[in-house]
C-alpha positions as CSV (number, residue, x, y, z in Angstrom):
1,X,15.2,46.4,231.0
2,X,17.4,48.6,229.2
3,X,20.0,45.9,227.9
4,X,16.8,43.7,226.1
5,X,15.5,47.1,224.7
6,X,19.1,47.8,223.0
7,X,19.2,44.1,221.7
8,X,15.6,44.9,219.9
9,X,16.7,47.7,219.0
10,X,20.2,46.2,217.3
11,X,18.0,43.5,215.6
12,X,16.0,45.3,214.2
13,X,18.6,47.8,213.1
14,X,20.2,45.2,211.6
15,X,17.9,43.9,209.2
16,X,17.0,47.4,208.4
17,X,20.3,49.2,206.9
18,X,20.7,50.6,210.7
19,X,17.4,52.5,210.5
20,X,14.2,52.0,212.8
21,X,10.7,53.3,212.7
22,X,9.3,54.4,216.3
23,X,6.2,52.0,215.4
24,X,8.0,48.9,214.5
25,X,9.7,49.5,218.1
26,X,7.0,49.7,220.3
27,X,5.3,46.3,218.3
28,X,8.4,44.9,219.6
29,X,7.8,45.8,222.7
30,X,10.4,48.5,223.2
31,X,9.2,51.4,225.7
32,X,8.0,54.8,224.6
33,X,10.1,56.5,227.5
34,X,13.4,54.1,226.5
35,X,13.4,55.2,222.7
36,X,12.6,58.7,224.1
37,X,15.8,58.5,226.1
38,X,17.7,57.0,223.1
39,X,17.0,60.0,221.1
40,X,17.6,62.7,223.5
41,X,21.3,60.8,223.8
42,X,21.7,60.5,219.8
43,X,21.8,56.6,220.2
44,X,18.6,57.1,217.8
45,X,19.0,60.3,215.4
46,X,16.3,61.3,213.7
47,X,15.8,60.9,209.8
48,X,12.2,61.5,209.2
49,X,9.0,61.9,211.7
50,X,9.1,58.8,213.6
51,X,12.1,56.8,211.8
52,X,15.9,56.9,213.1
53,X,18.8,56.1,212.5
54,X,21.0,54.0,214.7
55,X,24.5,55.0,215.8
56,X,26.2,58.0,214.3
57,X,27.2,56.3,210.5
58,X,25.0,55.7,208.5
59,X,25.2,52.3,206.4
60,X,24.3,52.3,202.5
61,X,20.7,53.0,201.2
62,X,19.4,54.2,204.9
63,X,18.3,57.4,203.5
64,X,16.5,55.1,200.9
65,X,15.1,53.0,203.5
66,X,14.3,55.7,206.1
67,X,11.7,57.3,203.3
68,X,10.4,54.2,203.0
69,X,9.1,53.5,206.4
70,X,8.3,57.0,206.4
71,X,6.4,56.5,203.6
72,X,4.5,53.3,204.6
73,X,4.3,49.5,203.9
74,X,3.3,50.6,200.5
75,X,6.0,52.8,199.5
76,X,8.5,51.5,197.1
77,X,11.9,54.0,195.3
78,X,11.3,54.8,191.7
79,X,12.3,57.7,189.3
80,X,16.3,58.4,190.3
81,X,15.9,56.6,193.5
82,X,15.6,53.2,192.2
83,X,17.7,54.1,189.1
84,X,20.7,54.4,191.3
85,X,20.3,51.2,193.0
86,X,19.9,49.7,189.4
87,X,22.9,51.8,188.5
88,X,21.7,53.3,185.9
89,X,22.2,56.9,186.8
90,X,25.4,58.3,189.3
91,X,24.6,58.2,193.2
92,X,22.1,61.5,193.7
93,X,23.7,62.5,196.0
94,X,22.7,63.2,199.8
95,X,21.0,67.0,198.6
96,X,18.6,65.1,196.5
97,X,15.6,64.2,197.8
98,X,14.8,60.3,198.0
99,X,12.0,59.2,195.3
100,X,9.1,57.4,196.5
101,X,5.9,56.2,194.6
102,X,3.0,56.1,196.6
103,X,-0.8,54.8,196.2
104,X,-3.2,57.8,194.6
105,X,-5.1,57.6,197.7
106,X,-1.7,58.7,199.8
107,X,-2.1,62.4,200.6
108,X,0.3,62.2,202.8
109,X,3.2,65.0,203.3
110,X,6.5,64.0,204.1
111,X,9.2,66.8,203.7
112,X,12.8,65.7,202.7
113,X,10.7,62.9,200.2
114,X,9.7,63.9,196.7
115,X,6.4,61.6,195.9
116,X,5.1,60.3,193.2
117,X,1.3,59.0,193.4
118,X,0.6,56.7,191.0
119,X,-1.3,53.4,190.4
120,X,1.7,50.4,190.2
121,X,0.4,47.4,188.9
122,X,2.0,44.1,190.8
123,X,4.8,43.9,187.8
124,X,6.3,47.3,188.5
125,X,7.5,46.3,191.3
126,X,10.2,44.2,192.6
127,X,13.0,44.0,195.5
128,X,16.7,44.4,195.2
129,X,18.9,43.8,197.8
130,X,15.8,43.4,200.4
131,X,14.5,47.4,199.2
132,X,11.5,47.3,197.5
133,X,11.5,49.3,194.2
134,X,10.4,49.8,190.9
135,X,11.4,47.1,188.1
136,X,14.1,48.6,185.9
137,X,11.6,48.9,182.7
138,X,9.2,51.0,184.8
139,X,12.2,52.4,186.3
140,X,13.2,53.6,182.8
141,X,9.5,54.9,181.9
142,X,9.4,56.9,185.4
143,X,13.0,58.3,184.3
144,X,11.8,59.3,180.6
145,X,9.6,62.1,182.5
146,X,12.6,63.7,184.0
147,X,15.9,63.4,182.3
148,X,17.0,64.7,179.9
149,X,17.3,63.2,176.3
150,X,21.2,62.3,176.8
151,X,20.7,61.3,180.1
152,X,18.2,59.3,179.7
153,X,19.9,57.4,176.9
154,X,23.2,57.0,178.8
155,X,20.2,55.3,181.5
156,X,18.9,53.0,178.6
157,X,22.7,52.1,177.5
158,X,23.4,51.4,181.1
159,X,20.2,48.8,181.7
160,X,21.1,46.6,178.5
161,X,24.5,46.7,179.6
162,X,24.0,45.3,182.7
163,X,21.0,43.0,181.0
164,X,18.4,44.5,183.2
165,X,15.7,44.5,180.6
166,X,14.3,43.0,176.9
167,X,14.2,46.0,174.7
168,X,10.9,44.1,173.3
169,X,8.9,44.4,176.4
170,X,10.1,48.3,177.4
171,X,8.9,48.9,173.7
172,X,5.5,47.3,174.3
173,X,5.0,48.9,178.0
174,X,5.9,52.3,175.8
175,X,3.1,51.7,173.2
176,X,0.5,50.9,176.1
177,X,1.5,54.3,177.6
178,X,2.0,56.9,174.9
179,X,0.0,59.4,176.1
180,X,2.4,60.0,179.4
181,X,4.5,62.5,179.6
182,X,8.3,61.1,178.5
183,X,6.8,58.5,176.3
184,X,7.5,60.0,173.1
185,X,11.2,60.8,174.2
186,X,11.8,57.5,175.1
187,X,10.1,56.0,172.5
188,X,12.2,58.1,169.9
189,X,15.2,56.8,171.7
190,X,14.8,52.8,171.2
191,X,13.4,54.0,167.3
192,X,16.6,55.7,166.7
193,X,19.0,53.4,164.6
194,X,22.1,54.4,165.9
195,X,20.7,53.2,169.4
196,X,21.4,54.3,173.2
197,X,24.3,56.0,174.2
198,X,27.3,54.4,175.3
199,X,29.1,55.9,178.5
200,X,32.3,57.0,177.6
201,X,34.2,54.2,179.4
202,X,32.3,51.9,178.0
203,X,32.8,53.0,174.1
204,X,36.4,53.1,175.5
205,X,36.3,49.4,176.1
206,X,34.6,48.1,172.7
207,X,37.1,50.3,170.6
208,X,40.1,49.6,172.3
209,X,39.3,45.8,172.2
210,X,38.4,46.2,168.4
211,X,41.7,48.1,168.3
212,X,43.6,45.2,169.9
213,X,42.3,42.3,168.0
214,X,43.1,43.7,164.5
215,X,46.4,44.6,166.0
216,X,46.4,48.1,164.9
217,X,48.5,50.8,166.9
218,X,47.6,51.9,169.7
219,X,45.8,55.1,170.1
220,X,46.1,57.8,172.4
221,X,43.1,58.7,175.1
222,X,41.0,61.4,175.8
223,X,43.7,63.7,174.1
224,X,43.7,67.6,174.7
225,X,44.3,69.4,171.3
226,X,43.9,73.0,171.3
227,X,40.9,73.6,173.5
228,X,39.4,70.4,172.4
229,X,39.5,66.5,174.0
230,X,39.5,63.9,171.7
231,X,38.3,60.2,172.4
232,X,41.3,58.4,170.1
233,X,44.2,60.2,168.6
234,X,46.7,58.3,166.5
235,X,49.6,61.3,166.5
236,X,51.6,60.1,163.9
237,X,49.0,59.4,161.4
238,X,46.9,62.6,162.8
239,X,44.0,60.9,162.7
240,X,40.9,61.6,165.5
241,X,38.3,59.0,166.2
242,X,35.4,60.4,168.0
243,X,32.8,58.0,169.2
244,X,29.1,59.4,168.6
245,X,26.4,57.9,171.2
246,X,23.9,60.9,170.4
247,X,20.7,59.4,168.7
248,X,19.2,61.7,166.1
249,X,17.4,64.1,168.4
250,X,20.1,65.6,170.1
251,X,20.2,68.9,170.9
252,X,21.1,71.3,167.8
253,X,23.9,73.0,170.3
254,X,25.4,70.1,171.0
255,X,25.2,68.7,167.5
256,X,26.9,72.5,166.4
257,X,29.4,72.2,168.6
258,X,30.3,68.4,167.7
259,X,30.7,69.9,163.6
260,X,32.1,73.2,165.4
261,X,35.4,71.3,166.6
262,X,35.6,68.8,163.6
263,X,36.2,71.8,161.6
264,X,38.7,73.4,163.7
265,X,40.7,69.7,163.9
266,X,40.2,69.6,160.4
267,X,41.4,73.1,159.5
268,X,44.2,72.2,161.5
269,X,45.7,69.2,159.9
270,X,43.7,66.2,161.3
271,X,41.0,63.7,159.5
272,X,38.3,63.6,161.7
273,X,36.0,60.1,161.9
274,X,33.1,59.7,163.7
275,X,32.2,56.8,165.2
276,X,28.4,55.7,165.9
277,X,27.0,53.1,168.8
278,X,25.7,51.2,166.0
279,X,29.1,50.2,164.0
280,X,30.2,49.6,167.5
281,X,27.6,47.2,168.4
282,X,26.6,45.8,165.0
283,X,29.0,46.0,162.6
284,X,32.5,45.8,164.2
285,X,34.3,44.2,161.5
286,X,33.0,46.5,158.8
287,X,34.3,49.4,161.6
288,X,37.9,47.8,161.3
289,X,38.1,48.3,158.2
290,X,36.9,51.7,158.3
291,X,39.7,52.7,160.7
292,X,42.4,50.8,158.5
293,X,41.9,52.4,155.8
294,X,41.7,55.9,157.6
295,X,45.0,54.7,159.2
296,X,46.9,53.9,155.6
297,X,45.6,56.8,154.2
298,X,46.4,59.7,156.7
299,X,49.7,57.9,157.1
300,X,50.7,57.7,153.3
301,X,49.6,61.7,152.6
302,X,51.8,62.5,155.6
């Protein structure tokens, strides 16, 4: 019955993100010969041994989804996987790999699927928009093993923003598990007082709204001057606000190059302030008045 094999095949599609494993199929009672027929006419196109997509678009997350039935009832997206449905991190992209943790015991290969084996305990997991994966704190722990320093903090910045997580428990769940590899990087990162670092649209957001309710002038945006862009240029006063998310253990290059183009704006006429995630967060009003005064004072020697 061809027509009730495409209607199991819809339904379960459906629920699914439009992708089906072959063995979920045949428990429904769909034919080995009819979903062999359905591949050879790309109504199913394959995705990963045994799993398919439906139809020739493919909806959002089944590339997450296909690795996890690939990958078994167990399987749940962590590291950059689960980040991106957490949006913490930018879409991967379709050339990275999907992230999987699976049991220890899983020695399993599955090409296309980078795997992580590792023991999850019951509260690193959870399910977001019907896809299981990993909570954001273990999300952020799985992460601290392979990002970078800045892009993990722009990660951390990202989770509070969205209140996916208490800073308290991510620091305890860091204390349990110093001896893993990312720990001490991530660890460094909630010690560091001027805290995570803000994405650039959103220190964009908290300065311009500080901006507007002390009714100062309005500054100019990511400014080119000379080779250099600039976060907040008042023209007329030649003043430069640059706003600093780096924690302390930035690299030295990128801390050079920071001092390397203050001096150059400097030597060419401008005052130069820096601003840190921590007078943007914390101390806002003491911030005003920091810009103020930088405001009156380039304007008067000018």
């Amino acid at each position: 019955m061809p027509f009730a094999d495409d209607d199991l095949i819809d339904q379960l599609a459906e629920e699914q993100r439009g992708v089906v494993a072959r063995a979920q199929l045949l428990a429904r009672g769909v034919r080995r010969h009819a979903i062999d027929a359905r591949v050879q006419a790309k109504r199913l196109r394959l995705m990963h041994r045994g799993v398919y997509r439906v139809g020739p678009v493919a909806a959002t997350y089944a590339r997450e989804v296909a690795a996890l039935l690939a990958c078994g009832p167990d399987a749940v997206l962590s590291h950059r996987s689960a980040a991106w449905l957490w949006r913490l991190v930018p879409d991967p992209g379709d050339a990275v790999p999907v992230e999987v943790a699976v049991p220890e015991k899983d020695r399993g290969r599955r090409p296309g699927i980078r795997l992580y084996r590792t023991a999850l305990q019951p509260d690193d997991v959870t399910t977001l928009e019907g896809i299981p994966l990993t909570t954001p704190i273990r999300t952020l722990i799985d992460l601290s093993a392979v990002l970078a320093s800045r892009d993990l903090e722009v990660a951390l910045a990202q989770a509070e923003r969205h209140n996916l997580l208490d800073r308290r428990d991510l620091l305890a769940l860091v204390a349990k598990r110093a001896g893993r590899r990312g720990a001490p990087l991530l660890r460094a990162i909630l010690a560091g007082e001027t805290g995570p670092a803000l994405t650039r649209s959103e220190a964009e957001e908290r300065m311009l709204a500080l901006i507007r309710r002390a009714q100062l002038p309005p500054p100019e945006t990511n400014v080119h001057i000379g080779d250099y862009e600039v976060d907040f240029y008042w023209r007329r006063e030649g003043l430069v606000v640059e706003v600093d998310g780096k924690s302390f253990h930035s690299t030295t290059r990128a801390f050079e190059n920071d001092r390397r183009r203050d001096g150059w704006l400097t030597a060419n006429g401008l005052r130069v302030m820096r601003v840190t995630w921590k007078q943007l967060s914390h101390e806002p009003e003491a911030l005003l008045v920091r810009v103020t005064q930088a405001l009156m004072r380039s304007g008067a020697e000018r």
